[in-house]
C-alpha positions as CSV (number, residue, x, y, z in Angstrom):
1,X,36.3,4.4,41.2
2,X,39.6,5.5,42.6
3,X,41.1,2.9,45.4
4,X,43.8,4.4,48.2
5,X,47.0,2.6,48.4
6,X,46.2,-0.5,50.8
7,X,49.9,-1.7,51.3
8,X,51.2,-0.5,54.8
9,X,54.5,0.8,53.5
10,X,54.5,3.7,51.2
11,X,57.0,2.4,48.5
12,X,57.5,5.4,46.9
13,X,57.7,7.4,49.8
14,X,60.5,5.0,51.3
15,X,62.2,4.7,47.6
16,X,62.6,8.9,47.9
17,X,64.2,8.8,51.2
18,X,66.0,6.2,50.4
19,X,68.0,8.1,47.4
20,X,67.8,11.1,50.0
21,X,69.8,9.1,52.0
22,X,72.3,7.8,49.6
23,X,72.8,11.1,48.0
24,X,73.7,13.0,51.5
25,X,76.2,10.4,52.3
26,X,79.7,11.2,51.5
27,X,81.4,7.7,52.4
28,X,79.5,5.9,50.0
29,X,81.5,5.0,46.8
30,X,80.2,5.8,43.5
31,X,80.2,1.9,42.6
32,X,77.7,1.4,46.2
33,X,75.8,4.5,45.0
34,X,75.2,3.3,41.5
35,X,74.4,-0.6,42.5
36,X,72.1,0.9,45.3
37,X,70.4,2.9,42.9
38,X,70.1,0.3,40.4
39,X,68.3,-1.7,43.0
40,X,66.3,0.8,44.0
41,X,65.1,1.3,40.7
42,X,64.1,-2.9,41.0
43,X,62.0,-2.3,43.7
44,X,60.0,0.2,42.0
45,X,59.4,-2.1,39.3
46,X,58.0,-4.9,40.9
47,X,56.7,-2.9,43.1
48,X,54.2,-1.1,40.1
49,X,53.7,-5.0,38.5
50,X,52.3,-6.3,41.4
51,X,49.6,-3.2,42.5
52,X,48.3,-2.9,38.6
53,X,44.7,-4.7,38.5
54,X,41.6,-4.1,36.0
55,X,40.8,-1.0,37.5
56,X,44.5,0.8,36.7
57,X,45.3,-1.4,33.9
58,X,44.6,-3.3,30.6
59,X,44.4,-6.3,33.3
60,X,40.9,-8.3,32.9
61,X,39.1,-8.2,36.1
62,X,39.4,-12.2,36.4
63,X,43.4,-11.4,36.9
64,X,42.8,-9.1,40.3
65,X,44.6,-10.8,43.0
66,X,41.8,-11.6,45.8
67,X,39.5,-9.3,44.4
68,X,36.7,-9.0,46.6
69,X,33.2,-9.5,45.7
70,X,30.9,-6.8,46.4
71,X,27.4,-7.9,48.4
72,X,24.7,-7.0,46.7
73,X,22.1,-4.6,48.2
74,X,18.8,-5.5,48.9
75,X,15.8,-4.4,47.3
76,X,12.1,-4.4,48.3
77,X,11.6,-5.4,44.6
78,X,10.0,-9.1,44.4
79,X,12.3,-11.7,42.5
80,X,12.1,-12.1,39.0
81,X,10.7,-9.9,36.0
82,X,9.8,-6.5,37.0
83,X,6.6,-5.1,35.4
84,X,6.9,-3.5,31.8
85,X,9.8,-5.9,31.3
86,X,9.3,-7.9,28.1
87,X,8.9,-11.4,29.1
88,X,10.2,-14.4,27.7
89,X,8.4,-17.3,28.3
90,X,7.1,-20.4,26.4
91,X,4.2,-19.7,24.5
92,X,2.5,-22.5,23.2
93,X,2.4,-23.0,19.2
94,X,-1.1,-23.3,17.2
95,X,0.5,-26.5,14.8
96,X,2.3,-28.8,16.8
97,X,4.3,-31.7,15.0
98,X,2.6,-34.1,16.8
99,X,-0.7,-34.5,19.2
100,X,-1.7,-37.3,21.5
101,X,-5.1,-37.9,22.5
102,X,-6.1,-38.9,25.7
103,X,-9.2,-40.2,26.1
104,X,-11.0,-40.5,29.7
105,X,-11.7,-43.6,31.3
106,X,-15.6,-43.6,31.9
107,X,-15.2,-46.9,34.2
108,X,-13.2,-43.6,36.6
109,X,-16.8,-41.7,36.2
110,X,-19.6,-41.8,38.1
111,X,-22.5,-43.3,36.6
112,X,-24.5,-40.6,34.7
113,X,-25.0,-39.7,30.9
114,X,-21.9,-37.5,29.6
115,X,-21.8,-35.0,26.6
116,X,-18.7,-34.2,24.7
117,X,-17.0,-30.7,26.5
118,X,-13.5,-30.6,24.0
119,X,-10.4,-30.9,25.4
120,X,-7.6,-28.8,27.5
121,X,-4.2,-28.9,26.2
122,X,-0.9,-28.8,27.3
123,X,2.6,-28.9,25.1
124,X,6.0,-30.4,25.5
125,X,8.3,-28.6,23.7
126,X,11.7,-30.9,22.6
127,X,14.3,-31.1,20.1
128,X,14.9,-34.0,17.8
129,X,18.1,-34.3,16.3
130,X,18.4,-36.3,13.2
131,X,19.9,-36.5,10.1
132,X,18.2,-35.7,7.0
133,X,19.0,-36.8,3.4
134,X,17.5,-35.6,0.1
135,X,18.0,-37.9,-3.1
136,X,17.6,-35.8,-6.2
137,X,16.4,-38.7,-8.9
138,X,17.1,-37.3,-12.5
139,X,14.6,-38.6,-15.1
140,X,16.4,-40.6,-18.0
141,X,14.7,-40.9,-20.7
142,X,16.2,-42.8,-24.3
143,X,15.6,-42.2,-27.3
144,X,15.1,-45.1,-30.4
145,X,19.5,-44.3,-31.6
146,X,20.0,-45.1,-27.6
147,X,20.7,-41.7,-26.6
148,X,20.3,-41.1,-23.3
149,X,18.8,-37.6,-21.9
150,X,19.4,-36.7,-18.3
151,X,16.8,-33.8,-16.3
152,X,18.9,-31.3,-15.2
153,X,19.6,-31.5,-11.4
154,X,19.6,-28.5,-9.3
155,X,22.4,-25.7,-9.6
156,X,23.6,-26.6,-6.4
157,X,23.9,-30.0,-6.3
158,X,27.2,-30.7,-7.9
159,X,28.4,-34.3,-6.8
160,X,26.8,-38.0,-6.0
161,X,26.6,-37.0,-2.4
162,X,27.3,-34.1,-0.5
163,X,27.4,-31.7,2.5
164,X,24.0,-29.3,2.6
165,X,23.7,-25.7,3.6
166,X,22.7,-26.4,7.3
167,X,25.9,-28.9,7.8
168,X,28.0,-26.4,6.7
169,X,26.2,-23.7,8.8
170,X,26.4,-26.0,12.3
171,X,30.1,-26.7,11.5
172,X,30.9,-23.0,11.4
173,X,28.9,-22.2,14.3
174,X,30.9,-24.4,16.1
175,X,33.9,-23.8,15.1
176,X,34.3,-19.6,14.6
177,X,31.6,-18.5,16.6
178,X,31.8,-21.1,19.8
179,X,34.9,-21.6,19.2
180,X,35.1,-25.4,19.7
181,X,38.6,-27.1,18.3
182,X,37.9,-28.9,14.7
183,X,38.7,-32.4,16.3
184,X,35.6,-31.9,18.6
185,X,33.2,-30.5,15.8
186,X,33.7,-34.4,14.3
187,X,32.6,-35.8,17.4
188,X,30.1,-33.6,17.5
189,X,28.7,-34.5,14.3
190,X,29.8,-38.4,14.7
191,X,27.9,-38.9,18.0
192,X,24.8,-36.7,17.2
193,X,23.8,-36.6,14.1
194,X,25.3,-39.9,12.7
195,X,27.2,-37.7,9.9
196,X,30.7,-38.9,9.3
197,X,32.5,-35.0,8.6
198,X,36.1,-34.5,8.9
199,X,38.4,-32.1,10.6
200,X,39.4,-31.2,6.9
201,X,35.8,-30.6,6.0
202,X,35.4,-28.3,9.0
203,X,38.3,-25.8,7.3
204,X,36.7,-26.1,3.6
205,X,33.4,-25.1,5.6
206,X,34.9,-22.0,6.5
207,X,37.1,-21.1,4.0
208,X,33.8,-21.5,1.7
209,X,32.3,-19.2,4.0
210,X,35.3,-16.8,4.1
211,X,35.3,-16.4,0.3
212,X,31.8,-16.0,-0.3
213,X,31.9,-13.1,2.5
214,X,34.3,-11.5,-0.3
215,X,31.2,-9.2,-1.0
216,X,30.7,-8.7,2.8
217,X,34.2,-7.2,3.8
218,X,33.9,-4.6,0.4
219,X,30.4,-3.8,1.4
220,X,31.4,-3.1,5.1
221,X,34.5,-1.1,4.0
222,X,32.0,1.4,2.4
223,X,29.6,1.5,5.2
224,X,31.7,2.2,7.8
225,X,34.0,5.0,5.7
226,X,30.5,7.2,5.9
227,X,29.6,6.2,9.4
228,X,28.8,8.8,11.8
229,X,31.5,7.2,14.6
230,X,34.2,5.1,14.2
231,X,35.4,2.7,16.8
232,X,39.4,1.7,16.0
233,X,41.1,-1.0,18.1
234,X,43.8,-3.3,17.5
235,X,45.2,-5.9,19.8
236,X,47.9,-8.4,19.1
237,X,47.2,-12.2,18.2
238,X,49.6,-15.1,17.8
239,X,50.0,-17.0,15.0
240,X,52.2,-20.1,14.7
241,X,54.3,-18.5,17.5
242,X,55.0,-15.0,15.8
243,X,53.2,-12.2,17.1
244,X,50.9,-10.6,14.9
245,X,48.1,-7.9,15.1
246,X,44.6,-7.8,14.6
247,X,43.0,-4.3,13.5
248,X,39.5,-3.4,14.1
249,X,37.0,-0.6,12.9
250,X,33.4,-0.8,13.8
251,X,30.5,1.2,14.7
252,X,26.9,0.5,16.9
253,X,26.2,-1.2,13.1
254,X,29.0,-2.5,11.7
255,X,32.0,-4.8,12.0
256,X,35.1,-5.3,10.4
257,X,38.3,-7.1,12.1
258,X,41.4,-8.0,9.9
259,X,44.9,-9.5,10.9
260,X,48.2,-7.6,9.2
261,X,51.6,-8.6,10.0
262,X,52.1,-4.7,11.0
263,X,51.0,-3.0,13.9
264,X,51.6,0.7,12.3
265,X,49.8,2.6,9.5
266,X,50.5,-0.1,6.8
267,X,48.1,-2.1,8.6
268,X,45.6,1.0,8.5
269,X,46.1,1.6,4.8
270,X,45.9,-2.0,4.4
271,X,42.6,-2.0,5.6
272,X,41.7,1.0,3.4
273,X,38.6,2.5,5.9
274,X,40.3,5.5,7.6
275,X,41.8,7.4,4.9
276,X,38.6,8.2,3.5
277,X,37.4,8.6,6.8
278,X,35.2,12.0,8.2
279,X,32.9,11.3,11.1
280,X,34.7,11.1,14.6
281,X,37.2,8.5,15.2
282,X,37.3,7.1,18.7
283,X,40.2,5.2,20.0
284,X,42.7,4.9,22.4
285,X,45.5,7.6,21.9
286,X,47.6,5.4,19.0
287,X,49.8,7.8,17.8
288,X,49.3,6.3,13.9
289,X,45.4,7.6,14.2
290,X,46.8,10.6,14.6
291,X,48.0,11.1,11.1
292,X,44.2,10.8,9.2
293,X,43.2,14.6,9.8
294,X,40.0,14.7,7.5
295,X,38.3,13.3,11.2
296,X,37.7,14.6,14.6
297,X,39.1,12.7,16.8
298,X,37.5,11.5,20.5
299,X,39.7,10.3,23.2
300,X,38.4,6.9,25.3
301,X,38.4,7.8,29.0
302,X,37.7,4.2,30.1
303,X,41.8,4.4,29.2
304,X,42.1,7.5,31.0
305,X,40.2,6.2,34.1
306,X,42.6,3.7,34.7
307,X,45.6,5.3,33.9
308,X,45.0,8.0,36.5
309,X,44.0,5.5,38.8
310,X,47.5,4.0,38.3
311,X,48.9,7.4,39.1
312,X,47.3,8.1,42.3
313,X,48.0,4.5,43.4
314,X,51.3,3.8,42.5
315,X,52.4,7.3,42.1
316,X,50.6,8.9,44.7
317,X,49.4,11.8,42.5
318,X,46.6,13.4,43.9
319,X,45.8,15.3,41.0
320,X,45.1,12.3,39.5
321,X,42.5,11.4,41.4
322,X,40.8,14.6,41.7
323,X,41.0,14.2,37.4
324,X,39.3,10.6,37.4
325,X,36.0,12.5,39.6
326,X,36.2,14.8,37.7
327,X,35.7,13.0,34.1
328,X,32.9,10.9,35.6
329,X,31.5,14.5,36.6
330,X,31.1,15.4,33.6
331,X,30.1,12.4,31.9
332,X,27.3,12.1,34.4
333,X,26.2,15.7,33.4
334,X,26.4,14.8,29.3
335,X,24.0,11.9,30.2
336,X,21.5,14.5,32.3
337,X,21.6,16.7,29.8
338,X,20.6,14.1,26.8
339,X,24.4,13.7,25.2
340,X,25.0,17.6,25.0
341,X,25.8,20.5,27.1
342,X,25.0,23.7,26.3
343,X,28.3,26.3,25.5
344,X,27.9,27.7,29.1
345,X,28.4,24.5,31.0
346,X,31.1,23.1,28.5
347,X,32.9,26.5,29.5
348,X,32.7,26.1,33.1
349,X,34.0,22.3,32.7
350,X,36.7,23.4,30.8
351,X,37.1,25.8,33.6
352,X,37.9,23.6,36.1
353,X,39.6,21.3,33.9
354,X,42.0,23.4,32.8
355,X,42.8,25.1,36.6
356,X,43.2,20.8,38.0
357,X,45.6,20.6,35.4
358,X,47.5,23.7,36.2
359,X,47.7,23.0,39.8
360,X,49.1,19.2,38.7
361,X,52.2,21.0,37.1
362,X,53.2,21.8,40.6
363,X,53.0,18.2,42.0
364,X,54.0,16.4,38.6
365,X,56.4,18.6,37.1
366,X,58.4,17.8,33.8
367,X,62.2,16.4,34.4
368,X,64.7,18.8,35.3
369,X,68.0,18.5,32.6
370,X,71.3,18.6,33.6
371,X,74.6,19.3,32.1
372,X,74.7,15.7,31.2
373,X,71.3,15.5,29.6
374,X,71.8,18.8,27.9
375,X,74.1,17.0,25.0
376,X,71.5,14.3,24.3
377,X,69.1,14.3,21.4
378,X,65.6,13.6,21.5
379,X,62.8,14.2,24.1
380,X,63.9,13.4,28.0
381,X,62.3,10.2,29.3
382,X,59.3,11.2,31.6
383,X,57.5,9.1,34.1
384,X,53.7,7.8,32.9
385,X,51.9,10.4,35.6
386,X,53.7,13.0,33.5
387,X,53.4,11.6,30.0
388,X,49.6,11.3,31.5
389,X,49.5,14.8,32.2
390,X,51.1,16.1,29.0
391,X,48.7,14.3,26.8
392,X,45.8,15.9,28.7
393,X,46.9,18.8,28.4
394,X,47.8,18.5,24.6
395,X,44.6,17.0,23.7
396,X,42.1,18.7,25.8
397,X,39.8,18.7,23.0
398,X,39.7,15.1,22.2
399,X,39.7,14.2,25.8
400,X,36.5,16.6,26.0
401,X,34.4,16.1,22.7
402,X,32.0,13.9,24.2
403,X,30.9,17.2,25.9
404,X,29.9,19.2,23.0
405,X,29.3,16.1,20.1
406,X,26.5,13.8,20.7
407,X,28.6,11.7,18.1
408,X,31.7,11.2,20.5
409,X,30.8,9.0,23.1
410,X,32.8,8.9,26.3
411,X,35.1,5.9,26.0
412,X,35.8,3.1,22.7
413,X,33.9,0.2,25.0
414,X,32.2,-0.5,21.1
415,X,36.1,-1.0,19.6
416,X,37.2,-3.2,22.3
417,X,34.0,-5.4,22.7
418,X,34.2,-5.8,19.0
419,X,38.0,-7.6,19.5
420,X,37.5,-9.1,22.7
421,X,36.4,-12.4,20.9
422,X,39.9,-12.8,19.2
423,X,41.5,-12.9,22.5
424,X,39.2,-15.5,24.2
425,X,39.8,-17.7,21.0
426,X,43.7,-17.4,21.5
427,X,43.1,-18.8,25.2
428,X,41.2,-21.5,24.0
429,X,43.2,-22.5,21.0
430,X,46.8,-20.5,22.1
431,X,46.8,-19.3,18.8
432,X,46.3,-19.1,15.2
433,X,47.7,-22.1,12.7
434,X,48.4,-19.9,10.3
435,X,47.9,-16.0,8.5
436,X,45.0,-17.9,6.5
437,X,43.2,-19.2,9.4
438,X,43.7,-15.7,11.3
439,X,42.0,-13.7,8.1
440,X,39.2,-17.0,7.9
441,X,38.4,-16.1,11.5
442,X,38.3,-12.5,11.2
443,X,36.1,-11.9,7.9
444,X,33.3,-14.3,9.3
445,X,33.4,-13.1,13.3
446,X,32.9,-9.9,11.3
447,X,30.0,-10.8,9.3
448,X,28.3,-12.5,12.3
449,X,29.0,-9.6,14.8
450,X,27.2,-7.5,12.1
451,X,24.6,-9.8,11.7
452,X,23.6,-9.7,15.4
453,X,23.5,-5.8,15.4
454,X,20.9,-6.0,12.8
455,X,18.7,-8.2,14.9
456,X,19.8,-11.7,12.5
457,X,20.6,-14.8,14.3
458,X,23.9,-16.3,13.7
459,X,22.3,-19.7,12.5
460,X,19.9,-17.6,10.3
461,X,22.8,-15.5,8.4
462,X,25.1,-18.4,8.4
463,X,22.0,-20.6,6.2
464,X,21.4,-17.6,4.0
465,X,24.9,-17.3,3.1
466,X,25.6,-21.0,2.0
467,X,22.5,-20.8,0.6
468,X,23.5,-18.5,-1.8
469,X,21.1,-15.7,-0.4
470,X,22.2,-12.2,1.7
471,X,20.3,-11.3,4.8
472,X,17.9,-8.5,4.4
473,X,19.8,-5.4,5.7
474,X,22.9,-6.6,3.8
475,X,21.2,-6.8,0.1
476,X,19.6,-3.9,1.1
477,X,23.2,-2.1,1.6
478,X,24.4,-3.5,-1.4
479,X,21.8,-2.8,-3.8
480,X,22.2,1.2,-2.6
481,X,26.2,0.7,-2.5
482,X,25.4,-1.0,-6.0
483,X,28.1,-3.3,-4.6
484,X,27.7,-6.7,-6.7
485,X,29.6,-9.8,-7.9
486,X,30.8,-8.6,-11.2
């Protein structure tokens, strides 16, 4: 939704006049008319930081200055679950761990003879949490020259004592996907399960799982190369105080996030999913996407919403606004119409698509060059609201895809929920320790993101896998991929 300006000054109304002003005034010194401008050009500035907010921005909604909060409307609905909705109550269990008898105290009774009428039954349901050791005892048996034969103990148990799959599951739950700090995994462990377990042992927890998700990452690579639609995000993390970026590609099924020191297409190459790629790739408008042209390519208008909210706000283009309706038109009408519109109705959207931005060339129109500016190289600077307007008109059709391809949704919400859980880690933690730590991260949040789009728990998939088993849907993928250890 597109908000009107709610300051009570028009700054760039008053900024216009101002240079009006200056310009028409012959006393003033080119020195005056040069600082003036400069500070002009100041107040602009600060004047655009301090009116962006989540709705014309990047900005997260938690960072709108005295946003208000909207009362909700009443409904004649009764509270709670509506009917049809899948409940999800406590059912009680046919084996309990444990039941209690209660037997009736006939002194209670009136006197009378009593036959036996069974019982009714109620259930607590609670959690014990204990620690549990196995010892594995190896038979020894020696012959009559004192040689002694040992039974072989199982493949996986290695050392006199040692850490078992569901240790090494918690402690990676914890860590990567609840993000605690390794110092208060130990207590953790310490306090409630009487297991003495190390902030060390926390990171050889992980990197055990990051290698064995080796197999993951290549099997995801080839998965997502023939997907349908491809989600393509990258955001920039921080580790050990250099700035660094993390790359995503993912799709309503799959997950893959990787750090590179790049931003550009080293990082993409890198990654080695997009230049094999064929489906429709759906991102942001980064340039570098741009350059893999065996894809169609679907514009998100989440972006576009609040970039041309930013224009009518802060740049009082009225086009703009009349643009922003006129995208959640027409994604309204795709949704009516089951995720396609016929050729006739994608003709008359185009229609009026086109003629808005025709009629926006007259209120936004491109920088004039003078005789100074005609002896400079390279494209003129342009204002965003222009920049805005160009791109729209360049890339009308991956603006409008979602129209005409049930495969090209209507923004990249997929790509940037998929990241969004590197950036809350970097405001718990500030950052990443190191490259290794940031690639550790990534490959597991990966396999568990995946995971939970399959309908897998993330304690179930993080047991199979240091327990030397794949979930279901993976082995699945690999067997057909014929994607093994070897």
């Amino acid at each position: 939704m597109l908000l009107p300006m709610t300051n009570s000054v028009d700054i760039n109304q008053a900024v216009k006049e101002a240079e009006e002003l200056l310009a028409n005034d012959a006393s003033a010194s080119p020195a005056l008319k040069a600082s003036v401008k400069m500070l002009l050009i100041v107040v602009k500035m600060l004047s655009d930081r301090l009116g962006l907010n989540s709705l014309n921005s990047n900005k997260p909604p938690a960072s709108d200055p005295n946003r208000e909060k909207r009362p909700q409307t009443k409904s004649n609905k009764p509270r709670g679950g509506q009917p049809g909705h899948p409940g999800k109550n406590l059912e009680p269990v046919e084996d309990p761990d444990k039941v209690c008898f209660i037997k009736l105290d006939r002194r209670t009774l009136p006197k009378g003879t009593y036959t036996d009428g069974g019982y009714e039954s109620r259930q607590v349901f609670d959690i014990r949490i204990s620690r549990s050791v196995t010892e594995y005892r190896a038979q020894v048996l020696i012959d009559e020259s004192g040689r002694r034969f040992v039974a072989d103990f199982p493949q996986k148990v290695t050392r006199s004592t040692q850490y078992g799959a569901s240790v090494k599951a918690n402690a990676v739950y914890m860590s990567i996907f609840q993000l605690i700090p390794y110092e208060r995994v130990e207590t953790h462990f310490s306090e409630l399960f009487d297991t003495p377990i190390s902030a060390g042992s926390v990171y050889n927890f992980n990197l055990e799982a990051f290698e064995r998700l080796a197999l993951f990452e290549q099997t995801a690579k080839a998965v997502l190369r023939q997907e349908k639609t491809l989600h393509v995000d990258e955001t920039s993390i921080n580790v050990n105080g250099s700035r660094l970026w993390l790359h995503n590609a993912s799709s309503a099924s799959w997950t893959l996030i990787a750090p590179h020191a790049k931003r550009g297409n080293e990082a993409v190459e890198e990654m080695d999913i997009l230049p094999h790629y064929k489906g429709v790739l759906v991102h942001d408008h980064w340039k570098p996407y741009y350059r893999y042209t065996m894809c169609l390519h679907a514009l998100c208008n989440a972006h576009h919403q609040r970039e041309l909210t930013r224009a009518f706000e802060q740049d009082g283009q009225e086009w703009a606004r009349k643009m922003a309706l006129l995208l959640q038109q027409i994604n309204t009408a795709v949704k009516q119409s089951d995720g396609r519109l016929t050729e006739e109705e994608c003709r008359n959207w185009r229609r009026q698509y086109r003629s808005l931005l025709k009629k926006a060339e007259l209120e936004c129109p491109p920088p004039e060059i003078n005789k100074s500016q005609q002896k400079k190289r390279g494209r003129l600077a342009r204002s965003k609201s222009r920049n805005l307007l160009e791109r729209l008109q360049k890339y009308e059709q991956d603006v409008l895809r979602f129209m005409e391809n049930p495969e090209a949704p209507y923004t990249n919400n997929q790509g940037e929920r998929d990241i969004r859980m590197a950036k809350v880690q970097q405001k718990i933690s500030g950052c990443f320790r190191s490259m290794a730590g940031a690639e550790i991260f990534c490959r597991i949040r990966s396999y568990l993101s995946t995971c939970r789009k399959h309908g897998v728990g993330v304690g179930e998939a993080l047991e199979s896998l240091f327990s030397g088993e794949w979930p279901e849907f993976l082995q699945k993928k690999m067997t057909t991929l014929k994607i093994s250890a070897e």
